[in-house]
C-alpha positions in Angstrom: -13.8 -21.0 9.7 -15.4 -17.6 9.3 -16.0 -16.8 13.0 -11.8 -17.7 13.1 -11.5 -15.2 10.3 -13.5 -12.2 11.9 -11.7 -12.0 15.1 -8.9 -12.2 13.7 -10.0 -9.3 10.9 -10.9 -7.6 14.6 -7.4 -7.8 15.4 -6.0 -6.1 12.3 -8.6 -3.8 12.5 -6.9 -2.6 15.5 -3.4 -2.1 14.1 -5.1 -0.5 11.0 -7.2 1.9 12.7 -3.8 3.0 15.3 -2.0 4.0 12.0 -4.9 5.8 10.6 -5.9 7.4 14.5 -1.9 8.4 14.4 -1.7 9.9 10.9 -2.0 13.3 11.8 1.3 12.7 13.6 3.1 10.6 11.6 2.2 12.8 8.5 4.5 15.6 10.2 7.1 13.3 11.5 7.9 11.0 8.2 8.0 11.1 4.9 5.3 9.5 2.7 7.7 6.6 1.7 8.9 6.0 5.1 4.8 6.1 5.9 4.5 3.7 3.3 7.3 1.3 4.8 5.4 1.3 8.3 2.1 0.6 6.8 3.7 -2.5 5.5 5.8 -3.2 9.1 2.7 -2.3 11.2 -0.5 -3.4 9.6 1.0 -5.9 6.2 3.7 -7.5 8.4 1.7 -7.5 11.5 -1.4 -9.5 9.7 1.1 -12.0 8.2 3.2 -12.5 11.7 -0.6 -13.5 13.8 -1.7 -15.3 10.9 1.5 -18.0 11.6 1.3 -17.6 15.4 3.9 -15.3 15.9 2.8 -11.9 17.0 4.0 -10.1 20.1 7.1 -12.5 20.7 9.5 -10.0 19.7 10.2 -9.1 23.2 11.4 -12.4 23.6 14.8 -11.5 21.7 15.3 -8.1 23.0 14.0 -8.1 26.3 16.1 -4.9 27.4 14.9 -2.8 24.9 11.0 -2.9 25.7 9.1 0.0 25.8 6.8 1.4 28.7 3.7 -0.1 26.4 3.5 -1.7 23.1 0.2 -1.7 21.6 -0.6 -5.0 21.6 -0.9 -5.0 24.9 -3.5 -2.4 24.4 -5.6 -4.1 22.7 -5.1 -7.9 23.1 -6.6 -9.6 26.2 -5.0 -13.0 28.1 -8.0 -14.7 26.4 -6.4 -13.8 23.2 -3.4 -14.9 23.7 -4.6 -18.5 24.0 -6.4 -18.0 21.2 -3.0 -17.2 18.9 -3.1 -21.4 17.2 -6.5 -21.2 15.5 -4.7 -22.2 12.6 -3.5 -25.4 14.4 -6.1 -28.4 13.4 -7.9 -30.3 15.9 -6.8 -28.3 18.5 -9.2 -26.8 21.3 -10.1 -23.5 19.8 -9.7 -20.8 23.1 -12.1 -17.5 23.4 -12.4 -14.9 20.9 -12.9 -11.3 21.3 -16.8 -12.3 19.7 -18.0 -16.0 19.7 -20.2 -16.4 16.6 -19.9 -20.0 16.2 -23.2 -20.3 16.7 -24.6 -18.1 13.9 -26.4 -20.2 11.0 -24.9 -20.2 7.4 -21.9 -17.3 8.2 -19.6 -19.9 6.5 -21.6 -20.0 3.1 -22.8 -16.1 3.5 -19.1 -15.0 4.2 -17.5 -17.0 1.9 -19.8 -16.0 -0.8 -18.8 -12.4 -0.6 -14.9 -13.4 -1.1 -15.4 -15.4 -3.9 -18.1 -12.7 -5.4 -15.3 -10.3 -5.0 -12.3 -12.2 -6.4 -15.0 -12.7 -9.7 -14.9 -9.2 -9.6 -10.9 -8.5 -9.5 -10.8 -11.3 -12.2 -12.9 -9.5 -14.2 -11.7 -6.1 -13.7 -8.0 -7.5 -14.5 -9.5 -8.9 -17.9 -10.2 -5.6 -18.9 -6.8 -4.1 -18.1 -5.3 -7.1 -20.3 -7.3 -6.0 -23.1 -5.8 -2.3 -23.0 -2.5 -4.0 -23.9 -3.7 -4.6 -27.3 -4.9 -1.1 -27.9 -1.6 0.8 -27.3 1.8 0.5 -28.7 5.1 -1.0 -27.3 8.0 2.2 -26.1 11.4 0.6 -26.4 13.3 0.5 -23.6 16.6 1.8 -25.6 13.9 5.4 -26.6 15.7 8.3 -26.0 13.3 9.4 -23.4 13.3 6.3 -21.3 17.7 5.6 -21.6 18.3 9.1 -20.5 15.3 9.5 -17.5 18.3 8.2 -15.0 15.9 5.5 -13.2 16.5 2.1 -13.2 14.7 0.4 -15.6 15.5 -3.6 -14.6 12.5 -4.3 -12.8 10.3 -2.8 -15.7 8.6 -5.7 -17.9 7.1 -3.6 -21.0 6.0 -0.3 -21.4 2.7 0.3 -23.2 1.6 4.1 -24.7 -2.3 4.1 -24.9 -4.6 6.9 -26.2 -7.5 8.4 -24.5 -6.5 6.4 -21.9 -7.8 8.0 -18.4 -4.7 7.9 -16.5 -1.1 6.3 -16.4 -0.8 3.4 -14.2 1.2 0.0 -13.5 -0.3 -3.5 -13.4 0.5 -6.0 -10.8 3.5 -7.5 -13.3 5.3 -4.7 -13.6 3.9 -3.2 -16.8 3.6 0.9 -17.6 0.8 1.9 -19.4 1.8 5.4 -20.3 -0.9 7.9 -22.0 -0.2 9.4 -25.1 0.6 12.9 -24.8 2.2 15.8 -27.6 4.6 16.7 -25.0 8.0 15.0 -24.6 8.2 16.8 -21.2 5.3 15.6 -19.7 5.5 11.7 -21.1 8.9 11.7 -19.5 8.0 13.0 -15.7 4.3 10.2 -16.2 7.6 7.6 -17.0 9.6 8.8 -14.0 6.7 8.1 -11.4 5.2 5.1 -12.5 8.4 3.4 -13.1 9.3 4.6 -9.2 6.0 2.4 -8.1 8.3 -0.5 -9.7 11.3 1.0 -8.1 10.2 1.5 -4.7 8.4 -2.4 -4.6 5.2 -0.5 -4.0 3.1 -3.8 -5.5 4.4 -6.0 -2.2 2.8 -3.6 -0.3 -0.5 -3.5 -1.9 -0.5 -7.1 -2.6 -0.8 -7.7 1.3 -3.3 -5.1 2.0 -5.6 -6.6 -0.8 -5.6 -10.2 0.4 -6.6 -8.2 3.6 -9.6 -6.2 2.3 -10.7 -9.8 -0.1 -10.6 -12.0 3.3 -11.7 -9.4 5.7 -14.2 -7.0 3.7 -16.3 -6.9 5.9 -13.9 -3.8 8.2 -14.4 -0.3 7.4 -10.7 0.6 9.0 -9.2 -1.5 6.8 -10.8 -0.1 3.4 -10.2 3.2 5.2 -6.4 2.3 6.0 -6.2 1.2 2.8 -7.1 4.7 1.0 -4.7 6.5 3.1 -2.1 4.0 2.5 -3.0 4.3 -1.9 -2.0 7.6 -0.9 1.2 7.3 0.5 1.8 5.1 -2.0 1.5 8.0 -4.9 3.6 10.7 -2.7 6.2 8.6 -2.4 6.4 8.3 -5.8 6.1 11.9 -6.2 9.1 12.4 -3.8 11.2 10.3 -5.7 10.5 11.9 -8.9 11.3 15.3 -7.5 14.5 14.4 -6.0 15.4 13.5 -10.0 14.6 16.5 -11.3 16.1 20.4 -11.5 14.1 23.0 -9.4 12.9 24.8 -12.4 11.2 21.5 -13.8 9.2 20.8 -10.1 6.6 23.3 -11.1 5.7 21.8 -14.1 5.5 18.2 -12.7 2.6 20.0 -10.6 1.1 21.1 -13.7 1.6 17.6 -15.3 -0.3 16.2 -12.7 -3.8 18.7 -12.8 -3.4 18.1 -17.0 -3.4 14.6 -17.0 -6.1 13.7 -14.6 -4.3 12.3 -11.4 -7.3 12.8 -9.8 -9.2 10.1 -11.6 -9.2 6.7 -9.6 -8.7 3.7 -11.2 -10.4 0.6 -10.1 -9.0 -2.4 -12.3 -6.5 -5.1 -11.1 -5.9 -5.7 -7.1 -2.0 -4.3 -8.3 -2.7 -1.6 -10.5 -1.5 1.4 -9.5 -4.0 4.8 -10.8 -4.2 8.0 -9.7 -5.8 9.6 -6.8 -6.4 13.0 -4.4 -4.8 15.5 -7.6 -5.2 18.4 -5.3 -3.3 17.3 -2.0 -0.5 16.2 -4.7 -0.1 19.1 -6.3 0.1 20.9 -2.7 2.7 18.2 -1.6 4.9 18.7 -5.0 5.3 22.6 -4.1 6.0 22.3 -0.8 8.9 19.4 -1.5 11.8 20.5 -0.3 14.9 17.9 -0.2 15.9 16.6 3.4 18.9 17.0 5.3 21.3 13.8 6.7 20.5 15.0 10.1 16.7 15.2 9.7 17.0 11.6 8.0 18.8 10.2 10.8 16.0 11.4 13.3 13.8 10.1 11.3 14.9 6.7 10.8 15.0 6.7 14.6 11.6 7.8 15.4 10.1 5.2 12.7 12.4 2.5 15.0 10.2 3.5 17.7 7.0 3.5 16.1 7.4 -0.2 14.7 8.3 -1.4 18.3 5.6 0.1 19.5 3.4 -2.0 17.5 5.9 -5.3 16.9 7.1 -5.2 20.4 
């Protein structure tokens, strides 16, 4: 089973590493939720559509809309193609892009390592259960939470911690909020972790965990994965600053260097910590609201990109 599970962590690996070769462009072309939405499409969706046998039929339904190259036939061989129904049992498994069936123990060495890691997740998520008991519960119905204009559905309890490193949201939907003196600045911490709720951002990361648990073993997909962590936390920058007044942006900035956003936290495969303080900060002062033209161009190019890798 584990020489099934490396090729096809090879062929992820692909898609992962185009997004992260193309990020210089598509960091100019899209915004960082719309980059966040093709890291899903490209390399989340992509996984899940080879892993039931289904990758690179799209063409089938649209066969008059293909483009001069799609990438996976850049980087899948004939050989691979027969190989799409290794999940199929007793079925005569076809050629790989490596054949390591004959390597001793990689079952029991390769399993070892995903079970050793999912201890560790466990674990890590303990601890994060066990902040829940030092903080104190924020009604939804506080002033500062029924006037902050976001929706607030989706949000299953909000805790306020002290001394707690940085402001983040578990995996079922819970804010853990640090305690600050100022009003301001606990309601703009509010506004962008409650947009990772918002915005369905745990999906996302719920698919590229499984990914990095069953195929650890990749360096572009622990590297795909810190650019898409990211784009994750612009997005939710960009959504906060579309909610609030141009005199307020400049202090979300300085919200961010005063309460650590730079500090990564490592705790359930969901949570959502901060990271890269000094690129956000850069990011919130250059924000500038787009135009329905520009969105419409954009929408259209990201079209083009996800054909070019579904097609």
């Amino acid at each position: 089973m584990a020489h099934v599970l490396i090729n096809c962590g090879i062929f992820v690996g692909f898609c992962a590493g185009t997004m992260v070769l193309l990020r210089p462009v598509l960091v100019r072309l899209f915004t960082a939720q719309q980059r966040v939405v093709l890291w899903y499409l490209c390399v989340g969706w992509y996984y899940m559509l080879s892993t039931i046998q289904t990758a690179g039929q799209f063409r089938l339904f649209l066969p008059f809309l293909q483009l001069p190259v799609h990438l996976y036939d850049l980087i899948t061989t004939q050989t691979w193609r027969d190989s799409l129904y290794i999940y199929e049992f007793n079925r005569r498994i076809g050629p790989y892009y490596v054949d390591l069936t004959q390597v001793p123990y990689l079952d029991a060495v390769y399993f070892t390592v995903v079970l050793a890691i999912c201890a560790w997740l466990i674990y890590r998520s303990v601890q994060t259960w066990k902040i829940r008991s030092l903080g104190t519960i924020l009604p939804k119905d506080d002033p500062c939470i029924k006037h902050s204009g976001t929706n607030i559905e989706h949000i299953n309890k909000i805790y306020v911690v002290e001394n707690l490193p940085t402001s983040f949201v578990d995996g079922f939907s819970n804010i853990f909020l640090q305690k600050t003196y100022s009003g301001q600045q606990m309601y703009q911490i509010f506004l962008h972790e409650a947009e990772h709720i918002n915005l369905h951002h745990a999906a996302v990361k719920c698919v590229f965990s499984i990914m990095l648990v069953v195929y650890w073993w990749n360096p572009l997909l622990w590297l795909a994965f810190r650019y898409m962590v990211r784009d994750l936390e612009l997005a939710c920058d960009g959504a906060v600053l579309a909610k609030l007044r141009p005199e307020d942006r400049t202090s979300y900035a300085k919200t961010l260097v005063e309460l650590g956003c730079g500090r990564q936290l490592w705790t359930q495969p969901l949570c959502f910590g901060e990271c890269d303080a000094q690129l956000r900060v850069k990011a919130v002062l250059k924000w500038k609201p787009q135009s329905r033209r520009l969105q419409i161009g954009r929408f259209a190019l990201m079209a083009l990109v996800i054909w070019f890798f579904l097609g």
